[in-house]
KOLTORNU-165152 format. One record per residue (C-alpha): y, x, z; residue in one letter. Coordinates in steps of 0.1 Angstrom, whole numbers, padded with zeros to 4 digits, always signed. Layout:
<nodes>
YXZA...
</nodes>
This chain:
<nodes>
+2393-0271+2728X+2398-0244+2750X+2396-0243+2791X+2433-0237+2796X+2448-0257+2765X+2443-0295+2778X+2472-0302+2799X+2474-0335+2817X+2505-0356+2827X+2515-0355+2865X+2522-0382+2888X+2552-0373+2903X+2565-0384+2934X+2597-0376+2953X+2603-0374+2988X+2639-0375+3002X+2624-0365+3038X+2619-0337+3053X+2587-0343+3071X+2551-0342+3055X+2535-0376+3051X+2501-0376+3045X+2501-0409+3022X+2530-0398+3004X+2510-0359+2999X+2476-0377+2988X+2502-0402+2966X+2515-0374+2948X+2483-0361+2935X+2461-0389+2928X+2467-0388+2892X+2464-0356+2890X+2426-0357+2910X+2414-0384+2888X+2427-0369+2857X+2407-0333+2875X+2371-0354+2871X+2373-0369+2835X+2384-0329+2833X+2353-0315+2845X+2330-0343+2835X+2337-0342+2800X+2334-0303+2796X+2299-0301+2814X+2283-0299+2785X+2307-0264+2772X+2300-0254+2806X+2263-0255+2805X+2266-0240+2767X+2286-0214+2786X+2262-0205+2807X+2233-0207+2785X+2249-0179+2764X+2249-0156+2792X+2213-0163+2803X+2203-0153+2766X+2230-0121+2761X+2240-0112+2795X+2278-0098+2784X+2304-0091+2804X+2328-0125+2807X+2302-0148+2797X+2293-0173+2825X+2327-0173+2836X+2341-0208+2830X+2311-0221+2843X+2314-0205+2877X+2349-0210+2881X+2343-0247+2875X+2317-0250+2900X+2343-0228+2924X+2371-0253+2918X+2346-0288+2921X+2334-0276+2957X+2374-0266+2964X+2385-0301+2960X+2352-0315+2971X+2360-0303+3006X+2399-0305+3001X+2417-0325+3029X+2427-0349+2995X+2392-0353+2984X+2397-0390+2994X+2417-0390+2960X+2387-0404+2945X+2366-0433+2955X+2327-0426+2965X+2315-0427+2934X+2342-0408+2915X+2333-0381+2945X+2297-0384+2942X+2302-0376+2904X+2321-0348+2908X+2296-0328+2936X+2267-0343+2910X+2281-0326+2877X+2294-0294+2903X+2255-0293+2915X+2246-0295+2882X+2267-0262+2870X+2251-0239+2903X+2216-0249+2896X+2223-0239+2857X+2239-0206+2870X+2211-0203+2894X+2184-0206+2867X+2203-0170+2853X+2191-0147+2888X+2163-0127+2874X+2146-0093+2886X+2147-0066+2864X+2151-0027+2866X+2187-0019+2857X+2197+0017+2838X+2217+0029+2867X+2196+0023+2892X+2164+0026+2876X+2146+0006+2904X+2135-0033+2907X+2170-0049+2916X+2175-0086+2918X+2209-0110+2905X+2230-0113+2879X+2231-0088+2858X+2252-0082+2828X+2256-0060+2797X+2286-0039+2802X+2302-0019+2775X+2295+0023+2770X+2334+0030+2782X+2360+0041+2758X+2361+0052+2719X+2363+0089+2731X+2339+0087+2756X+2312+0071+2733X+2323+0098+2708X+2316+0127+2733X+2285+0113+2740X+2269+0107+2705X+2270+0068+2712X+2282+0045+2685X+2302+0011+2691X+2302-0012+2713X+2266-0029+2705X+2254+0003+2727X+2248-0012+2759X+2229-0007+2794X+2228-0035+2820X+2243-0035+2850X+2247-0054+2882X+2285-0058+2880X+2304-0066+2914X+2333-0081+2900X+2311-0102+2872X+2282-0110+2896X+2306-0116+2922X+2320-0144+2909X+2287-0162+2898X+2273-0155+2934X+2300-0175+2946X+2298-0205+2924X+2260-0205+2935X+2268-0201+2972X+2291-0230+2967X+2272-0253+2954X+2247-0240+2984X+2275-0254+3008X+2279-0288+2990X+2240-0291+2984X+2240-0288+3025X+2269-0306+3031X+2253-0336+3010X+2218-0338+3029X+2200-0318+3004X+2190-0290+3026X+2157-0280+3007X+2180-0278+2977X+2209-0253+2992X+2180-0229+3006X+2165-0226+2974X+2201-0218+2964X+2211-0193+2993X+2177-0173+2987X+2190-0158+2950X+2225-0150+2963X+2210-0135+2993X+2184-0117+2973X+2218-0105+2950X+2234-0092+2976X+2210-0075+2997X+2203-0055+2966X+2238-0046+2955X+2254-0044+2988X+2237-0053+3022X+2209-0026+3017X+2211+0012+3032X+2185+0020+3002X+2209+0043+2989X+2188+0040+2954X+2203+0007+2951X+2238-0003+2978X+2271-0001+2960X+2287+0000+2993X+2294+0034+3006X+2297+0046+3050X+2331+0029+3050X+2324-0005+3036X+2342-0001+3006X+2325-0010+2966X+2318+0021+2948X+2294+0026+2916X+2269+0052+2933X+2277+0061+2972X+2276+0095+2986X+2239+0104+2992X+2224+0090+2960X+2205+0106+2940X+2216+0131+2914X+2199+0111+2883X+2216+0077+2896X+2249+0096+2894X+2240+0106+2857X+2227+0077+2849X+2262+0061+2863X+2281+0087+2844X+2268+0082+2812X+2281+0040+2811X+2314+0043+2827X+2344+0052+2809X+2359+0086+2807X+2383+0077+2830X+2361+0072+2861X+2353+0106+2876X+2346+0100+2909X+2315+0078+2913X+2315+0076+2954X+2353+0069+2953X+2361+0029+2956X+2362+0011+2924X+2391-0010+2918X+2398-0034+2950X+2392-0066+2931X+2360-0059+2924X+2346-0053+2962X+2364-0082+2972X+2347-0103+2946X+2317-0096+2960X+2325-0102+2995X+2339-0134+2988X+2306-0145+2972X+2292-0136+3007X+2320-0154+3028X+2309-0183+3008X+2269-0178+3015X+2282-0178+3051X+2296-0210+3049X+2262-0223+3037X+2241-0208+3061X+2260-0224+3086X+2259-0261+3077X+2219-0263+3065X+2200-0272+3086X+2172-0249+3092X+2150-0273+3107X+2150-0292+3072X+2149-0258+3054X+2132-0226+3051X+2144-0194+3049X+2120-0172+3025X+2136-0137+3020X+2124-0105+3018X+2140-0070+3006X+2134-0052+2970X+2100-0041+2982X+2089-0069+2994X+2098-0069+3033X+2106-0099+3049X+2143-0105+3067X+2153-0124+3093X+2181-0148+3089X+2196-0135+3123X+2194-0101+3106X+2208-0108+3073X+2237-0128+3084X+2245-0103+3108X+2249-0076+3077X+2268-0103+3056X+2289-0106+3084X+2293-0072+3087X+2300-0065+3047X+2326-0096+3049X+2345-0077+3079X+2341-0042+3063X+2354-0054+3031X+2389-0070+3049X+2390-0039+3066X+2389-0022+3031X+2416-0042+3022X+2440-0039+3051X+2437-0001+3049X+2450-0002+3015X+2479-0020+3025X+2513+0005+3037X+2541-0011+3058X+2577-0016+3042X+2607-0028+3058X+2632-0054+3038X+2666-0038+3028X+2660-0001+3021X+2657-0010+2982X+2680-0019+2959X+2648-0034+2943X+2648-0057+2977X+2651-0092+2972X+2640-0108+3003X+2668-0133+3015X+2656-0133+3055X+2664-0106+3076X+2665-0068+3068X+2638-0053+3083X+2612-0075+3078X+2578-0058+3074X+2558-0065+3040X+2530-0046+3026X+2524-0026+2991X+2494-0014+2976X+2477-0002+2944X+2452-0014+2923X+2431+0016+2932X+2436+0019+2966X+2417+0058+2965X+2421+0070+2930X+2400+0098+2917X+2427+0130+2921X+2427+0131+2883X+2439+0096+2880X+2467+0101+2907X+2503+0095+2886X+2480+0081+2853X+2477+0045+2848X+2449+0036+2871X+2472+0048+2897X+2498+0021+2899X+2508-0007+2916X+2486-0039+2920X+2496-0064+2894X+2505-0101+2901X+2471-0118+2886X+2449-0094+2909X+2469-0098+2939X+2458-0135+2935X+2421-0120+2937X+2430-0106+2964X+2449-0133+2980X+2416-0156+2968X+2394-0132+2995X+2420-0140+3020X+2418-0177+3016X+2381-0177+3013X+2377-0153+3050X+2404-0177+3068X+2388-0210+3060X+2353-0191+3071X+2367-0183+3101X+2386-0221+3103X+2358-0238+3095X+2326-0219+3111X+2338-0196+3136X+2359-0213+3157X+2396-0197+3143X+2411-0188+3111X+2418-0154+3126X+2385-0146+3134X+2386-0122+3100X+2417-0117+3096X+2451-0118+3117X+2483-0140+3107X+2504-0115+3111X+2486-0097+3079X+2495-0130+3060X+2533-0134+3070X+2537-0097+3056X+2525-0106+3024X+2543-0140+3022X+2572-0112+3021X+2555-0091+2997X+2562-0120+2973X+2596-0131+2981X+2608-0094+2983X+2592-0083+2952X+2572-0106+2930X+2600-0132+2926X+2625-0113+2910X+2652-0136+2895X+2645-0172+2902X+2678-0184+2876X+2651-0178+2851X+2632-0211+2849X+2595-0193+2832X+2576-0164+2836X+2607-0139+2832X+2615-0155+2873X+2583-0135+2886X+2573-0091+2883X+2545-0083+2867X+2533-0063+2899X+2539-0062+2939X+2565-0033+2934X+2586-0055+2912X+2585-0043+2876X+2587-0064+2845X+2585-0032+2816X+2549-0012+2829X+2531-0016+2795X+2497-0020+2815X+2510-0042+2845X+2528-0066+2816X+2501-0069+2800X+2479-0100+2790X+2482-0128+2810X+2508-0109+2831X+2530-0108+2797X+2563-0132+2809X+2556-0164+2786X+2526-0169+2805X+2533-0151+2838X+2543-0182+2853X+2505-0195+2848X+2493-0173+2877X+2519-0183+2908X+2494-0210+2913X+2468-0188+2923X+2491-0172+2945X+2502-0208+2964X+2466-0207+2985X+2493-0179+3002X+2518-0199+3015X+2492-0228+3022X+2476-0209+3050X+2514-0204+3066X+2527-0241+3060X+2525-0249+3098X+2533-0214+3108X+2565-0218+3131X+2577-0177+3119X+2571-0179+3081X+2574-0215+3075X+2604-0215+3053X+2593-0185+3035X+2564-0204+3025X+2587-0235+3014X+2608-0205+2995X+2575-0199+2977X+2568-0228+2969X+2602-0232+2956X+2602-0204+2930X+2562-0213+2916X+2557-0253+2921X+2593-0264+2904X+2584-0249+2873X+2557-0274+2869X+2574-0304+2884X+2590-0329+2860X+2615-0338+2882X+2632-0307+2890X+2657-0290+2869X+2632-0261+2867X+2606-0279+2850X+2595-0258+2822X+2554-0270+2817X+2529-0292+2829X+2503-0271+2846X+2475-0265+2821X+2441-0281+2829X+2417-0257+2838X+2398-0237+2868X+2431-0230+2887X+2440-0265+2883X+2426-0277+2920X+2446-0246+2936X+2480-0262+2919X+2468-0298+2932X+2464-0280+2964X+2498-0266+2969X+2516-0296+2958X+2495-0320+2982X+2512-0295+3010X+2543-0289+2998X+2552-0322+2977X+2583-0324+2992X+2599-0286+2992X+2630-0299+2983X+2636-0319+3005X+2615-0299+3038X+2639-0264+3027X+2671-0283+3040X+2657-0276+3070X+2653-0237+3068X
</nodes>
């Protein structure tokens, strides 16, 4: 069976008041939590065989559902309803999650990667030599021709599921345990990002991802050319935005767990690609420091739009209203400008995007001292607007047709409806868009535009509401729907209010 096709029934339970209740919230999702761990439980074993694969082939999406899981078990593990489940329904969840991060942790191996052509450390993987034409030019056959390389958006994700279960490890007593786990993501991104060796940093002088920064060396951009498709020129300009922030959220995460081990019970053991000891006061400063450059990255992407100037407008709350747009590329090559790399960002890679976000403001929440410590509210409320003004587009439709394909509000771009974006599964990704209006439940400017959210994505998945068109498909962005519906359980009811 595959990981999205086992769909669970919901509890369901209605509120005719307008005010949260905590019992009624953690009510409302306790079938749903318990269903969640005979869920994970019962597909440890694919995971592990998941993982396994990619330790012995190394491609590109392999590893995937096992990380995700492991991302999703420590979400709910330190979820506000994590008291769903009894102790020992919890302590098998965090066992069977701890299990999946050492298994992904047994993958970090050294090796010299093509690119680089130096000793790098992490997760690499075998990505494919770019397009048909490009192989062609280049005397290369199919696919099967492949170099290895340490991938941000691939190794991203896998250095957060180890960072997670760092966190938990921590967060359980097992302090010796998480260290041993922080050292390989540490090692991972030092290589890849923290370092100034510009033989092996994919992070350029502005704190944005790129394949080979300015300043490398002329071999390393050959090398570089040589496995990227025909369609990347410029080597020192950012890669998509996704992939940075993948990374940097796999180091907001080892932030979290260098904060709660204890260091007295743990020791920190990490040196640099040569062999150079760092200190932890150094490194985290630099993780730190790649987290902040990264949002920065982001933000400067973003332009500022006012609501009403559009007949493509659809935000019901006063013209005027500032919201942001940006593109999936947020500095194209020249060439690409006006091609299909240069378009709009599409719905499911806002919700990477909008994942990063999440991940910085609970970092900032839970370790230093204010969820705006990376990243301001009012960058939030403009994006809450983003989605009311352009991703819900019609909400009479009850399915994926109710929601763009992209931030500019499109549902016929061939590449942005596309795939999952395609409208009979569209739907499937407002989920990972709910951690949005989460963070601005409790916010006293963009309250009801977060109930207006909630509105348009959580109905279609309610039984009880005329929208109801599925139950929400078991899988890794399960705990992220638990999640908005323990907030916003009662929408229906808390909207009379707005």
């Amino acid at each position: 069976m595959r990981f999205f096709e086992l769909a669970l029934t919901l509890v369901v339970v209605a509120s005719a008041t307008a005010e949260w209740d905590r019992a009624e919230a953690l009510d409302a999702i306790r079938g749903d939590a318990t269903s969640y761990l005979s869920y994970v439980v019962g597909k440890e074993k694919e995971f592990i065989a998941n993982i396994r694969k990619y330790k012995s082939e190394r491609r590109k999406g392999q590893g995937t559902k096992c990380a995700s899981a492991v991302k999703a078990c420590a979400k709910f593990l330190k979820s506000p309803f994590a008291d769903t489940l009894d102790n020992s329904q919890r302590n098998a969840l965090y066992e069977t999650m701890l299990e999946l991060a050492e298994a992904i942790n047994g993958t970090f191996t050294e090796m010299t990667p093509y690119i680089e052509g130096v000793p790098m450390r992490g997760w690499p993987f075998n990505i494919g030599l770019g397009s048909p034409s490009h192989r062609t030019r280049l005397g290369l056959g199919g696919w099967s021709i492949q170099r290895v390389e340490f991938d941000a958006f691939q190794g991203g994700l896998l250095m957060q599921a180890v960072a997670y279960g760092a966190e938990q490890a921590a967060l359980h007593g097992e302090h010796g345990k998480a260290a041993s786990l922080v050292m390989s993501v540490a090692a991972a991104l030092h290589d890849g990002f923290l370092t100034s060796d510009l033989k092996r940093t994919k992070v350029d002088s502005n704190g944005a991802v790129v394949f080979v920064p300015e300043g490398g060396s002329l071999d390393r951009f050959k090398r570089s050319a040589s496995i990227q498709d025909d369609r990347v020129r410029c080597l020192d300009h950012p890669q998509a935005l996704n992939h940075g922030l993948r990374a940097a959220e796999g180091a907001a995460v080892l932030l979290r767990a260098c904060n709660v081990i204890d260091w007295d019970e743990a020791e920190w053991r990490l040196v640099d690609a040569d062999g150079l000891a760092l200190t932890r006061k150094s490194f985290i400063g630099d993780v730190e420091a790649f987290v902040v450059g990264t949002a920065d990255v982001l933000l400067k992407a973003f332009t500022i739009h006012t609501t009403g100037t559009s007949s493509k407008d659809r935000y019901n709350g006063p013209d005027g209203t500032e919201w942001y747009l940006w593109k999936y590329f947020a500095h194209p090559c020249p060439e690409s400008i006006n091609t299909e790399l240069d378009r709009w960002e599409d719905i499911a890679h806002a919700a990477i995007d909008f994942a990063f976000i999440s991940s910085i403001r609970n970092l900032g929440r839970d370790y230093y001292g204010s969820a705006d410590y990376f990243l301001d509210t009012k960058h939030l409320r403009r994006l809450q607007v983003t989605c009311l003004n352009r991703l819900i587009v019609d909400r009479s439709i009850a399915g994926g047709g109710r929601f763009a394909c992209d931030i500019s509000g499109t549902t016929t771009d061939r590449k942005s409806c596309g795939g999952s974006r395609a409208e009979s599964t569209r739907h499937l990704l407002i989920p990972r868009l709910m951690s949005l209006p989460v963070e601005l439940k409790d916010d006293p400017i963009t309250r009801c535009d977060a109930l207006s959210m909630a509105d348009a994505g959580l109905s279609l998945f309610m039984a009880d509401h005329p929208d109801f068109v599925q139950k929400m498909p078991m899988g890794q962005y399960y705990v992220l729907f638990m999640e908005a519906k323990y907030h916003f359980y009662n929408f229906k009811a808390a909207l009379r209010d707005c």
